[in-house]
VEXZAPA-854663 format. One line per 5 residues: number of its first residue (from 0); for each residue x negated, y negated, z negated of N, C-alpha, C. Coordinates in nm, 3 decimals. Layout:
N
NUM = X Y Z X Y Z X Y Z  ...
//
This chain:
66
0 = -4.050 5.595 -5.260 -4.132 5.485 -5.217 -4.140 5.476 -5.064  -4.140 5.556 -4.991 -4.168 5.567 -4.815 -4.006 5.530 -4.795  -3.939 5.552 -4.872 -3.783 5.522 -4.821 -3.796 5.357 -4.804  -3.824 5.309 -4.918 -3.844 5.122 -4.907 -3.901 5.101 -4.790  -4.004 5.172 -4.779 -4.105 5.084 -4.651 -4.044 5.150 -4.554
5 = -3.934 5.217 -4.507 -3.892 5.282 -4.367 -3.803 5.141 -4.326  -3.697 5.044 -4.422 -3.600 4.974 -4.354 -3.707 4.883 -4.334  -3.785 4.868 -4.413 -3.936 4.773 -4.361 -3.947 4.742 -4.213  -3.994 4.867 -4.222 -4.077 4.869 -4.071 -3.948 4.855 -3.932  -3.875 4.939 -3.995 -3.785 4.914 -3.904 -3.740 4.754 -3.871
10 = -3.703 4.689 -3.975 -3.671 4.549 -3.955 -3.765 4.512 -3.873  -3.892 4.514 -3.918 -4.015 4.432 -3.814 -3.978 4.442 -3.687  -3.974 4.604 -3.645 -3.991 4.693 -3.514 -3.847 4.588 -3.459  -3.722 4.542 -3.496 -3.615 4.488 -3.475 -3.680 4.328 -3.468  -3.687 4.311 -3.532 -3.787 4.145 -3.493 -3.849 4.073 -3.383
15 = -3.938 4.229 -3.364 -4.048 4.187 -3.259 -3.957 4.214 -3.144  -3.852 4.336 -3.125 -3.793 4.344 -2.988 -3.738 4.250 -2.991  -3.653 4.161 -3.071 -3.579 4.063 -3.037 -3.686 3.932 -3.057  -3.803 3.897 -3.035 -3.881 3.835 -3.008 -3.921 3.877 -2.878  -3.924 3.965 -2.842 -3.988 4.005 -2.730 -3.873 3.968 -2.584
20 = -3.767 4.018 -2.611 -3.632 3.968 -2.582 -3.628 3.814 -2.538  -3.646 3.767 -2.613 -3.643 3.651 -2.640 -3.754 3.603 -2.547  -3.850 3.603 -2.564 -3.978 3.566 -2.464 -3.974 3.580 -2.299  -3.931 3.729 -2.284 -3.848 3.774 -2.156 -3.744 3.638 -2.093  -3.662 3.615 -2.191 -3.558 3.582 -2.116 -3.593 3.438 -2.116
25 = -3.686 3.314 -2.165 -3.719 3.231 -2.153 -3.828 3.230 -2.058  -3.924 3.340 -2.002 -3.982 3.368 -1.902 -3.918 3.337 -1.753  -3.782 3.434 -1.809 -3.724 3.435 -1.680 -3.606 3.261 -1.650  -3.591 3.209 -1.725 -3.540 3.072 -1.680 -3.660 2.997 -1.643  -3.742 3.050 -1.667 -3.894 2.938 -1.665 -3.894 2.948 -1.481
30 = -3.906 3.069 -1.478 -3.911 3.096 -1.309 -3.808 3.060 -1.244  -3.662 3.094 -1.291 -3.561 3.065 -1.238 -3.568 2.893 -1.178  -3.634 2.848 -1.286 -3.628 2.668 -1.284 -3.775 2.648 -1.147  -3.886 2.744 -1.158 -3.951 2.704 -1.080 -3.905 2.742 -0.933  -3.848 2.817 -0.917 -3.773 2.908 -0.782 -3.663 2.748 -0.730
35 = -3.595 2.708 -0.832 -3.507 2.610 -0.756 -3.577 2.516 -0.771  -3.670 2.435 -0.847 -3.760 2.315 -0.810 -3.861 2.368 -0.654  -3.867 2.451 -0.647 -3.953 2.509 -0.497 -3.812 2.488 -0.372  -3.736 2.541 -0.387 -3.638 2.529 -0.285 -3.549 2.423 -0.261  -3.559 2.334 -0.397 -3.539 2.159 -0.333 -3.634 2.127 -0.298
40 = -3.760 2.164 -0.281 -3.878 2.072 -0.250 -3.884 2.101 -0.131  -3.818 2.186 -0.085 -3.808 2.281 0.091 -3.699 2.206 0.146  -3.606 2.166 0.109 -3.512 2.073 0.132 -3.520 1.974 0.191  -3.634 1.918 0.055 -3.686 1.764 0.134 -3.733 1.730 0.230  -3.878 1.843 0.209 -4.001 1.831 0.346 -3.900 1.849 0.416
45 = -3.842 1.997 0.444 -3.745 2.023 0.593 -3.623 1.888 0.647  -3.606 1.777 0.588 -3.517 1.635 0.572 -3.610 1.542 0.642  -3.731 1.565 0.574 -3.860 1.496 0.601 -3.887 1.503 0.759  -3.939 1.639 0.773 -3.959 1.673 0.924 -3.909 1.647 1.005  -3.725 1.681 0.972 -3.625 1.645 1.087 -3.616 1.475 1.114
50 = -3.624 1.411 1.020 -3.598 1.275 1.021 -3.752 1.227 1.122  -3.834 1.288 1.056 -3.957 1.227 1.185 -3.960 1.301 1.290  -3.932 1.404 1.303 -3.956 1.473 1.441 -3.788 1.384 1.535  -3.716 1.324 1.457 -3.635 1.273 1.559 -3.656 1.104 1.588  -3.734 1.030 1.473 -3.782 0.946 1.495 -3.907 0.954 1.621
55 = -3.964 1.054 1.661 -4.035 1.075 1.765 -3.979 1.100 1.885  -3.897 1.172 1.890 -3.826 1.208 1.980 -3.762 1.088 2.075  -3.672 1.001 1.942 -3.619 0.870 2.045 -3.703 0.793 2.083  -3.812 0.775 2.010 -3.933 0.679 2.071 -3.991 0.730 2.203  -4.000 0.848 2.193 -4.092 0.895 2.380 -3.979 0.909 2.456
60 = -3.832 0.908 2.406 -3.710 0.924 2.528 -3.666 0.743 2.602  -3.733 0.645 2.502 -3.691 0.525 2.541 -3.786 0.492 2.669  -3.748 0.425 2.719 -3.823 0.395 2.844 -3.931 0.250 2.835  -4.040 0.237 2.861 -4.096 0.114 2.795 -4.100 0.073 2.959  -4.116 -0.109 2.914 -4.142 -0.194 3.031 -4.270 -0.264 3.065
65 = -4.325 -0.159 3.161 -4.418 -0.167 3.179 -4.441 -0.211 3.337
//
């Protein structure tokens, strides 16, 4: 009778690691996806910045007529 319930438990114990497995590695694309949605978003602002910090730039280099 303990022989039946040994592939038992074992199966479970095999289940849950490969559930657990499983959880892990959908964890880790979860981050993976937030890591590159963060570093296009660094992209932009830094696109952002340059485009206005040079839109400033030519405006105080032009000479007004005054």
């Amino acid at each position: 009778m303990a022989d039946t319930n040994q592939p038992k438990t074992a199966e479970s114990q095999f289940e849950r690691n490969m559930r657990r497995e499983m959880e892990i590695e959908d964890a880790l694309k979860q981050e993976q996806a937030r890591h590159e949605a963060a570093v296009k978003n660094m992209h932009r602002l830094k696109a952002l910045r340059l485009a206005r910090d040079a839109e400033l730039r030519t405006c105080t280099e032009q000479p007004t007529n005054a």
